[in-house]
C-alpha positions in Angstrom: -106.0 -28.2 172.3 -108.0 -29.3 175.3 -106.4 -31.0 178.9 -106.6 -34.7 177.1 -104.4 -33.7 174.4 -102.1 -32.2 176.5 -101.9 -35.2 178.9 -101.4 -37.2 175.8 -98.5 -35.2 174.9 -96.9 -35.1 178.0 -97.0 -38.8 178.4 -95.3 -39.7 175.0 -92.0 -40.8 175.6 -88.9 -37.9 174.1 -87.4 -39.2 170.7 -84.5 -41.5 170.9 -81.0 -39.0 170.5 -79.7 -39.0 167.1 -76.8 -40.9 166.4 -74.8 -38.4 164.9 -75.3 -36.0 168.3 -74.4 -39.6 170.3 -71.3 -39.9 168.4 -69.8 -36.3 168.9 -71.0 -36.5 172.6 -69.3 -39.6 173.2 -66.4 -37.9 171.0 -66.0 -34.7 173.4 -65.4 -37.1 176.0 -62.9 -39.1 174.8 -60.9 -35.7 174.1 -61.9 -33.5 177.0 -59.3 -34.5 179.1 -57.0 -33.1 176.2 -58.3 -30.1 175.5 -55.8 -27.7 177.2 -52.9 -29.7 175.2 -54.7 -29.0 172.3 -54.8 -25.1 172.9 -51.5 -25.2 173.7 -50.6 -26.6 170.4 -52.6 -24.1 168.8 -51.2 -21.3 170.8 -47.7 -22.3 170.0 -48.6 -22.5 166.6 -50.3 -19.3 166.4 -46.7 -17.8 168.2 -44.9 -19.4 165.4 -46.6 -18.2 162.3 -46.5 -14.6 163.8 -43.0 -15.1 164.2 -42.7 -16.5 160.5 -43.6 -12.5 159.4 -40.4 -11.1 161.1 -38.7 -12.2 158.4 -40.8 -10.9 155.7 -41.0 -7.9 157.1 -37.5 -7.6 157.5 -36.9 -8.2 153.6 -39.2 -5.3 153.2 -37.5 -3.0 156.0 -34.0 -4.3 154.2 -35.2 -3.4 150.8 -36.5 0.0 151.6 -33.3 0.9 153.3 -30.8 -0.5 150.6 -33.2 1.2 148.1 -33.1 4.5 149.4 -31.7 8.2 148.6 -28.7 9.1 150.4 -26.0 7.2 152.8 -27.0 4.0 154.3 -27.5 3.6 157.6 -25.0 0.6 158.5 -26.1 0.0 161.9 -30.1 -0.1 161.2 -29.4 -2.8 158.3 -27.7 -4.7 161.0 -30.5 -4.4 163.4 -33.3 -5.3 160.4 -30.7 -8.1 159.6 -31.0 -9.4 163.1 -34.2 -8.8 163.9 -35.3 -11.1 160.7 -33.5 -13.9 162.1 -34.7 -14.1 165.4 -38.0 -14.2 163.7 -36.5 -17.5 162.0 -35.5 -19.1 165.3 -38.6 -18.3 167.1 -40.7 -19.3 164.6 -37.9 -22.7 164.1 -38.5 -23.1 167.9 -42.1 -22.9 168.3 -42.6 -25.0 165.8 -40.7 -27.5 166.7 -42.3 -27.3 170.9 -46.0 -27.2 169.2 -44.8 -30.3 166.6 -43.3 -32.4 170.2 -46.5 -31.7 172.0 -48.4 -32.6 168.9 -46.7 -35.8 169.5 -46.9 -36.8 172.9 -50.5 -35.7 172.8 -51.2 -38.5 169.9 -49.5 -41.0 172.0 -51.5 -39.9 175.1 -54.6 -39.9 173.3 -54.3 -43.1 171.6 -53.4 -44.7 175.0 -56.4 -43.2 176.4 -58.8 -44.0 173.7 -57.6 -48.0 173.5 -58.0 -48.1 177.4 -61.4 -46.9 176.8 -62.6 -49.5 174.5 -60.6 -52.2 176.0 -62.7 -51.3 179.3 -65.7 -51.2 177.2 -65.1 -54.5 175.4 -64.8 -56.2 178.7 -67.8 -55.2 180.2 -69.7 -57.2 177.4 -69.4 -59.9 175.3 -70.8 -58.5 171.8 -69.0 -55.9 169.9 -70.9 -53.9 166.8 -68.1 -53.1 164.2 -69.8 -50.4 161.6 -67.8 -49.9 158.4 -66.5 -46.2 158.0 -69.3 -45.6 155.5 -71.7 -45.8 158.1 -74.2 -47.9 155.8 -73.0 -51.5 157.2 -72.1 -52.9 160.0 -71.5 -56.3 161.6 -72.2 -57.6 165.1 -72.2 -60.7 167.1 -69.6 -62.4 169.3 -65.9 -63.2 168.5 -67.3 -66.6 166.8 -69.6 -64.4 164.6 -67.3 -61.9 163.7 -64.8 -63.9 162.7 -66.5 -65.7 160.2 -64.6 -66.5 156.6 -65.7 -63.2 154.5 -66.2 -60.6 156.9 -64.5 -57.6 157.1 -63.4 -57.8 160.5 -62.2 -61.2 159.8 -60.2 -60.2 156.9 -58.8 -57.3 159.6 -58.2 -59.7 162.4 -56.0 -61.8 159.7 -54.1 -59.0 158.5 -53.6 -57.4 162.2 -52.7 -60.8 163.4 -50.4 -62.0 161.0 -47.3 -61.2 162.4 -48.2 -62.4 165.3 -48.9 -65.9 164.3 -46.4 -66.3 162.4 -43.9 -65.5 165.2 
């Protein structure tokens, strides 16, 4: 390789990014501002099904107690007996704070993601609709889009249905 092949290949331009590495950059963005409501719905979960073995283990504890030779121990049964079912509630209360936040976290999300392409959308006038299979899309204007036979057109009929007939 001599000084003109390396000028050569320095002034060709870098490839265009893939699409698929566009998509999931684009994608982290839309959710970073989420991210630590997603780790605490993981985190609660996490709590939750650690707390599911307290009963379990309490079964076990129960069973090896009950089973055993000589008197039984009245006073640890009730403890193993308690301690199961606090295992219940914590895990019945995790849950349920992990499953709320799971909640409020789709409706943030969706907000945020429909602001984002409604900002998007009116910054231009041509939209590019691709069909989940990623092998077709459609693009154009509302006129073009909206054409008899297209998928978005049978989409903007079904969406706006009830709100025609209204």
């Amino acid at each position: 390789m001599n000084a003109t092949d390396l000028a050569k290949a320095r002034d060709q331009s870098a490839p265009p990014p893939d699409a698929d590495s566009t998509a999931e950059q684009s994608m982290a963005g839309l959710l970073r501002p989420h991210v630590w409501s997603f780790a605490a719905i993981v985190i609660l979960q996490v709590i939750g099904a650690i707390a599911g073995l307290a009963p379990l283990l309490a079964v076990v504890e129960l069973g090896r107690t009950l089973l055993s030779h000589g008197p039984i121990d009245h006073g640890h049964v009730w403890i193993v007996v308690f301690a199961g079912a606090a295992g219940l509630f914590v895990r019945l209360v995790f849950t349920a704070a992990s499953s709320g936040l799971g909640h409020l976290l789709d409706g943030q999300a969706q907000l945020s993601f429909r602001r984002q392409l409604a900002a998007a959308g009116a910054r231009t006038d041509r939209l590019v609709l691709q069909a989940p299979d990623r092998r077709a899309g459609n693009g154009g204007g509302d006129d073009e889009l909206l054409r008899p036979g297209g998928r978005y057109a049978d989409f903007w009929n079904i969406s706006m249905a009830p709100v025609a007939s209204e």
